[in-house]
N, C-alpha and C positions, 0 to 999 in steps of 0.2 A: 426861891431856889429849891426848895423841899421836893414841892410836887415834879417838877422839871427833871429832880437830879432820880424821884424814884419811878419815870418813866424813863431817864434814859438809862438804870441799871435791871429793868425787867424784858429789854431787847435780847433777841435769840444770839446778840455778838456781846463776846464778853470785855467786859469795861474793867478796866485799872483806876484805879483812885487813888490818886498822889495826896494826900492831908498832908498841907505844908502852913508854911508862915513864909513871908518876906524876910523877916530876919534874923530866917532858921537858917547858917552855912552849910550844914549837908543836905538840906531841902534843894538850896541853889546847884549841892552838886548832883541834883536826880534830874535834871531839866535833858544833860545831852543823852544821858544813859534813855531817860524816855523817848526823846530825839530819835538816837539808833534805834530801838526795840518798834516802834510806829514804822519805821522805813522798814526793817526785814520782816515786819509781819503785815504791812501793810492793810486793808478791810478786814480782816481777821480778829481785830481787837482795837476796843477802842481804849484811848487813856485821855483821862479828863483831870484835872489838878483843881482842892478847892482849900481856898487861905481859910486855915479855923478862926483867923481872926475877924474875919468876914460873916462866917459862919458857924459861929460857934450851938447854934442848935444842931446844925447839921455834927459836927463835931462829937457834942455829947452825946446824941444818939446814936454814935459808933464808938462809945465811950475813951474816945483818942485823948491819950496823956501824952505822948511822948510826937514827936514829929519828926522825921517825912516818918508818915505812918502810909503803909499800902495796902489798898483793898483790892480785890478781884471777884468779880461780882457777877453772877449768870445768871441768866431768866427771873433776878430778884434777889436771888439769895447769894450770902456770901460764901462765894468758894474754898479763899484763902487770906488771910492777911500776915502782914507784917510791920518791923519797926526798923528806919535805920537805912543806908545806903546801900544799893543789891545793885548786883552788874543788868546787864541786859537779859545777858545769858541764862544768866537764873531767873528772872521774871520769865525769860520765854517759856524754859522747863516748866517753872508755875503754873501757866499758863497749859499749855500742851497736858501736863498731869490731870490737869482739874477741871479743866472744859473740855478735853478732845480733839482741841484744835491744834493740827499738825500743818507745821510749815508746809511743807516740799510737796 
């Protein structure tokens, strides 16, 4: 997953990073919020969700304690992150601040 996950975070579209668990409750409640924010931003951004329980190398190497942890990720590097359940709305802002990338 390693090599996979750090070509698909050094693409010119910037990647969201859901670090969840299956039997994290407010992980489960980031599923529709990402849902929305993929349809209103459509090729504009990508979001990819990866269980630390699965991958917990990947995990430690973005030192994630707490879960749904968010990452937002451009040309490689990390643009933004966070911890905790966040509307759509506010990923978008995230998103538009930090990469460029304007809806309309």
């Amino acid at each position: 997953m390693n090599s996979s996950f750090d070509t698909i975070i050094k693409g010119s579209v910037p990647v969201l990073v859901d670090f969840s668990a299956e039997w994290c409750s407010p992980c489960r409640m980031m599923k529709p919020v990402l849902e929305q924010l993929k349809k209103r931003m459509g090729d504009k951004i990508r979001i990819i969700k990866i269980d630390v329980d699965r991958n917990p190398n990947l995990a430690a190497k973005y030192n994630i304690r707490s879960v749904p942890s968010i990452f937002l990720f451009h040309e490689g590097a990390v643009k933004w992150s966070g911890v905790g359940v966040m509307t759509s709305e506010y990923l978008e802002n995230v998103i538009n601040n930090n990469c460029n990338v304007v809806l309309k």
